[in-house]
C-alpha positions as CSV (number, residue, x, y, z in Angstrom):
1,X,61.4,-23.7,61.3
2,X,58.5,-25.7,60.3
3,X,58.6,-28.7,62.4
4,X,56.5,-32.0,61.5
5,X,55.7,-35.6,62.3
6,X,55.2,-38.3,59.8
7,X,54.1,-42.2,59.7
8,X,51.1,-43.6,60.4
9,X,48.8,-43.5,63.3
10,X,50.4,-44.0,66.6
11,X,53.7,-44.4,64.7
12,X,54.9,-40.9,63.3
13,X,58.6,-39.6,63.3
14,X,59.8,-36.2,63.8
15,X,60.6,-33.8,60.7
16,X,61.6,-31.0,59.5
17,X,60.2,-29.2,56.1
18,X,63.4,-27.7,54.4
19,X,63.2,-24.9,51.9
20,X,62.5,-27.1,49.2
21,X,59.4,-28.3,51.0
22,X,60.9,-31.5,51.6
23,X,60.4,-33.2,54.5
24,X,63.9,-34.6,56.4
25,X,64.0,-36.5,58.9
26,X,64.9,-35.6,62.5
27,X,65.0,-39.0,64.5
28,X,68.5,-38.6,65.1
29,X,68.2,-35.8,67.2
30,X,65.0,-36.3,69.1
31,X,62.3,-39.1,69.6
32,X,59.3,-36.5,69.3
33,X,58.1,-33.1,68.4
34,X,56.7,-33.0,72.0
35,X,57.8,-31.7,75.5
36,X,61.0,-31.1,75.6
37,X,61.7,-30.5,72.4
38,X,59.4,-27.7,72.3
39,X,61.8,-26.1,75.0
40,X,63.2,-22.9,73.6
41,X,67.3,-24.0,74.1
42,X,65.8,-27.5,72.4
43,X,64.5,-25.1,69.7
44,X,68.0,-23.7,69.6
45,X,69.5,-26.7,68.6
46,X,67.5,-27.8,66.2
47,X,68.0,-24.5,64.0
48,X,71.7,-24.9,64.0
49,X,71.1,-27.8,62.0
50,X,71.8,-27.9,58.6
51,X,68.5,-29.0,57.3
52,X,70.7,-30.5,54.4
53,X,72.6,-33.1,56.3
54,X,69.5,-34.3,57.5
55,X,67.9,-38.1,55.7
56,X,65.7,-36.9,52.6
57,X,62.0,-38.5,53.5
58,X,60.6,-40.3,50.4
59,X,57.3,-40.2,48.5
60,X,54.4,-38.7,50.5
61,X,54.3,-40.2,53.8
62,X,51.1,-39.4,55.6
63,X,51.4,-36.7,58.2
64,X,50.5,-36.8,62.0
65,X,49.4,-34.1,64.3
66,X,52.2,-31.9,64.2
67,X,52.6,-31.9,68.2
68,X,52.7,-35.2,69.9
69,X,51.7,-36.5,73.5
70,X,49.5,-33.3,73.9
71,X,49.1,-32.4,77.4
72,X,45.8,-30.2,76.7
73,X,43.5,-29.1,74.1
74,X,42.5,-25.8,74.8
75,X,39.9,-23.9,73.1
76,X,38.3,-20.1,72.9
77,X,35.1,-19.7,72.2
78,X,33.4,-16.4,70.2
79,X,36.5,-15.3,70.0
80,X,36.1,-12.8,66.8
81,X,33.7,-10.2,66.8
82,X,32.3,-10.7,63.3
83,X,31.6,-14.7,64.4
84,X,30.4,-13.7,67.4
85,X,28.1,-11.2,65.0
86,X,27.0,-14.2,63.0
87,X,25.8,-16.1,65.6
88,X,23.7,-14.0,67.5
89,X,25.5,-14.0,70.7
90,X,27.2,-11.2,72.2
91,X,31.3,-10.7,72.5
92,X,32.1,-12.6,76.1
93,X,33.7,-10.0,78.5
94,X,36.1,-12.5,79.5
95,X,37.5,-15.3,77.3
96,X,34.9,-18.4,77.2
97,X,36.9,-21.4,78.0
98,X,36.6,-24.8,76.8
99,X,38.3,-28.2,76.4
100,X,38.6,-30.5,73.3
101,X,39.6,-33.9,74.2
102,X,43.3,-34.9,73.4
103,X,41.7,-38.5,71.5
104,X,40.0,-35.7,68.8
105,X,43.8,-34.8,67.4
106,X,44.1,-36.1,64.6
107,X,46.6,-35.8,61.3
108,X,46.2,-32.3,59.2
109,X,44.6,-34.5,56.4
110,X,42.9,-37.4,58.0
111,X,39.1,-37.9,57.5
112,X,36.4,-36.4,59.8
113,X,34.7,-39.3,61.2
114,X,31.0,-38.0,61.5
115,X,29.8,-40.0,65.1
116,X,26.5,-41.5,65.6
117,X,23.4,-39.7,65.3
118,X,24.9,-35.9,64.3
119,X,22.9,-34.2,61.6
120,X,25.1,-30.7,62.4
121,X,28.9,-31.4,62.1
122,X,30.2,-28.0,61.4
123,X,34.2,-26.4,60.9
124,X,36.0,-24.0,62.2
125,X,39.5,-23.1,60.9
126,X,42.0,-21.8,64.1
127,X,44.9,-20.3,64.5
128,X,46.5,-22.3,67.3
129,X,49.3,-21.9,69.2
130,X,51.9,-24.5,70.7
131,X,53.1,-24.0,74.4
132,X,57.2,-24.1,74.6
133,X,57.6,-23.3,78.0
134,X,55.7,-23.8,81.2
135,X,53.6,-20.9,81.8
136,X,51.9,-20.0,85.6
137,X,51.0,-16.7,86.6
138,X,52.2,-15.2,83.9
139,X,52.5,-11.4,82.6
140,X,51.3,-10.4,79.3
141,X,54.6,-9.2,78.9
142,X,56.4,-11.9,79.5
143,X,53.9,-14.5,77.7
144,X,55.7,-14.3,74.5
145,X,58.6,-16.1,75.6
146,X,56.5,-19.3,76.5
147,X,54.9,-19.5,72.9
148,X,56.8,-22.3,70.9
149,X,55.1,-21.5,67.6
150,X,51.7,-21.9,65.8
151,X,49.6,-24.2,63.6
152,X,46.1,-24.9,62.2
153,X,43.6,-26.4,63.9
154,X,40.2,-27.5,62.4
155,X,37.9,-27.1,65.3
156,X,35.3,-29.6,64.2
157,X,31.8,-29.1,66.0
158,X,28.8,-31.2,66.4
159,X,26.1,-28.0,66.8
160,X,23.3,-30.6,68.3
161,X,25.7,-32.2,70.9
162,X,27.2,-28.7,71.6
163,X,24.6,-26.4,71.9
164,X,21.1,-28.2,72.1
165,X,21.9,-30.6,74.8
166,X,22.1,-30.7,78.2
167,X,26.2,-29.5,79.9
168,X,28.8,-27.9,78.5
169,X,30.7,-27.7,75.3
170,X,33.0,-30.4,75.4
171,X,30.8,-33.5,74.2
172,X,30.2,-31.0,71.1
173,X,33.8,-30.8,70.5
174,X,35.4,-33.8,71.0
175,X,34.0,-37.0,68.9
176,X,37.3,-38.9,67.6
177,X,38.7,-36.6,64.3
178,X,37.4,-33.4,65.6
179,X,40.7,-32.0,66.1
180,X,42.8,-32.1,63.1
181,X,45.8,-30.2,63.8
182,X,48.9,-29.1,61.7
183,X,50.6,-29.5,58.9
184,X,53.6,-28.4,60.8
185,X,54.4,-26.4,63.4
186,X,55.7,-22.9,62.5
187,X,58.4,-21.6,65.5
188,X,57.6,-18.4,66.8
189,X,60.5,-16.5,64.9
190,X,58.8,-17.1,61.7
191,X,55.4,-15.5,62.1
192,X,55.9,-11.6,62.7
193,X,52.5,-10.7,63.6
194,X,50.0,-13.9,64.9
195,X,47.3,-11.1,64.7
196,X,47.3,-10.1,61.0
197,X,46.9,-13.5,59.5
198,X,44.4,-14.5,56.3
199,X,42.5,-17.7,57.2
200,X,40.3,-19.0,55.1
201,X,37.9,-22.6,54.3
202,X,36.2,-24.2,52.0
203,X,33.9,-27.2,51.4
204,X,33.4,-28.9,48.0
205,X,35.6,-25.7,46.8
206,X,33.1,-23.4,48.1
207,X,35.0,-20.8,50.5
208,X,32.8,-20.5,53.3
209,X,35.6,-18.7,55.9
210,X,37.5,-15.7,54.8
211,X,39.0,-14.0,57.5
212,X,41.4,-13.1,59.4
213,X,43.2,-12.9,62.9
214,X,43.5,-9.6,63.2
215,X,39.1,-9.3,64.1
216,X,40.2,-11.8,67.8
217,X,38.8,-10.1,70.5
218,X,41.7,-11.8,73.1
219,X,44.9,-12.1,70.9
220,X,47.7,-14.5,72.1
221,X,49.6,-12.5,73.9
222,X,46.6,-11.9,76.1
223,X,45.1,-15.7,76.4
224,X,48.7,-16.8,77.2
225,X,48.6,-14.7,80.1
226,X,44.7,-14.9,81.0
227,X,44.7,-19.0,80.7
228,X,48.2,-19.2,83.2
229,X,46.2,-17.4,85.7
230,X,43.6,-20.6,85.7
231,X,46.0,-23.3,85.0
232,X,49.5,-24.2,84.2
233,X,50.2,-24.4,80.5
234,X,53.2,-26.8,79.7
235,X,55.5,-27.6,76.7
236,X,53.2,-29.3,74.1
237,X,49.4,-27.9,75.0
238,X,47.9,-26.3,72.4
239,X,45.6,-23.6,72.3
240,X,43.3,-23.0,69.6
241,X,42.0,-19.4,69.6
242,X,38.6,-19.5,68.0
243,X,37.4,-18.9,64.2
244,X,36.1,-16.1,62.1
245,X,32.5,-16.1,60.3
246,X,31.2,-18.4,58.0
247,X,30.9,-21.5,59.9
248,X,27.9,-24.0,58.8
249,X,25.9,-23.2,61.8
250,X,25.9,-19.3,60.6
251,X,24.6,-19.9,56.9
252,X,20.8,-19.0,55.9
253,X,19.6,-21.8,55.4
254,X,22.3,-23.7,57.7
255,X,25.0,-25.9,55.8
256,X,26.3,-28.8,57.3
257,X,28.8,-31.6,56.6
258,X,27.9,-34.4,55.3
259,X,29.6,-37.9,53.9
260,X,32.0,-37.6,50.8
261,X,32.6,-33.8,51.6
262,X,35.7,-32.5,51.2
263,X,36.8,-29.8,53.5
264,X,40.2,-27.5,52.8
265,X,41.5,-24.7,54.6
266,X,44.5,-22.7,55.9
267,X,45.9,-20.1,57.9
268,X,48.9,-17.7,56.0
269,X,51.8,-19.0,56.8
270,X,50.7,-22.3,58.5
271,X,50.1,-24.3,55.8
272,X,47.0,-25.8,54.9
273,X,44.6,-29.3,55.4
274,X,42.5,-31.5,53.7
275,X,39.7,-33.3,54.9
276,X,37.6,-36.1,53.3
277,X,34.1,-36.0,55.6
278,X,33.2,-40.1,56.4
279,X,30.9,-41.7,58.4
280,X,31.7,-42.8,61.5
């Protein structure tokens, strides 16, 4: 299933994108794609649904983050070896941890607000994944069965704020539109392998990311387990794993966004965004 919310800001129903590519609405069977409809028997019952008998959605509505009332935004840092290449920096023996604050999220096509004083907003395209079911202490066996599914996130970074100045990462990563974050979310079932996807971004239609998943140093499975050993992940946090090369901050001379840009990228089988780059 590709599940979705629509409406504006603040305001966004649940949805469902049939095979058509339509979206249909789901308000009938639940208020949110959040918590507990992330549960897997919740899952269950929403793919017995005939996506048929469900209201057609009109026009183009504007789509919302495709999780709602996010617990957590959890991030991996140098996560691929040929970005970790890029940059200088070594691959992390562990995972390198950080938070991106819930008021970043954002629809999968909403602008980028660029904040006050930056001069280094950079992307980042991610494979995230959605949390279906509490997860503490938790095998990398088992972790699997407490992924709901996976979407895109567009890790948006201020390089001065992150990097130059004093603390950690977070005040880098979270400015308000930093985190857009869908189209949809794509249930587990339907991605085979979350380690052999293309990803790939662009900026004025130059494509400056061409990856893929399968160069992640930690893959899901593992940063499921690793992360539940630190904290409890419940229904609804997302987890966004980290980007390949060909971020702004890696180009000779550096390349950075700028007002009027127009950012676009995707992961296979996730969809794809569209960003229009403003100032804030």
């Amino acid at each position: 299933m590709k599940l979705l919310r629509y409406g504006p800001p603040g305001q966004e129903k649940p949805g469902l994108l049939d095979a058509d590519g339509r979206i249909r609405d789901l308000s009938a069977h639940v208020d949110d794609i959040a918590g507990a409809t992330l549960l897997p028997d919740a899952l269950d019952r929403l793919r017995a649904i005939d996506p048929a008998s469900l209201p057609l959605v009109e026009g183009n509505p504007r789509l919302g983050p495709c999780v709602g009332q996010v617990g957590k935004m959890v991030c991996i840092g140098l996560n691929f070896s040929d970005h970790a290449a890029e940059t200088g920096m070594a691959v992390p023996p562990e995972p390198i941890i950080f938070m991106k604050a819930t008021s970043a999220i954002v629809g999968p096509n909403d602008p980028i607000e660029l904040p006050r004083g930056s001069e280094k907003t950079d992307w980042e395209v991610e494979l995230a994944f959605v949390i279906g079911k509490t997860a503490k202490y938790v095998s990398e066996d088992e972790a699997m069965d407490h992924v709901a599914g996976y979407c895109i996130v567009n890790d948006v970074s201020e390089r001065a704020f992150q990097i130059e100045r004093q603390g950690q990462w977070t005040k880098g990563k979270s400015c308000d539109s930093f985190g857009p974050t869908g189209p949809w979310l794509v249930t587990r079932d339907e991605i085979e392998d979350p380690q052999a996807l293309k990803m790939w971004l662009e900026v004025n239609g130059h494509r400056y990311q061409d990856g893929t998943s399968a160069t992640m140093v930690y893959g899901v499975r593992y940063l499921v387990s690793y992360l539940s050993r630190f904290m409890s992940l419940q229904p609804g946090d997302i987890v966004s794993t980290g980007t390949p090369p060909g971020v702004g901050m890696g180009q000779k001379p550096q390349v950075f966004l700028k007002a009027g840009d127009v950012v676009e990228l995707g992961v296979e089988g996730l969809g794809t965004q569209r960003q229009t780059v403003v100032q804030g």
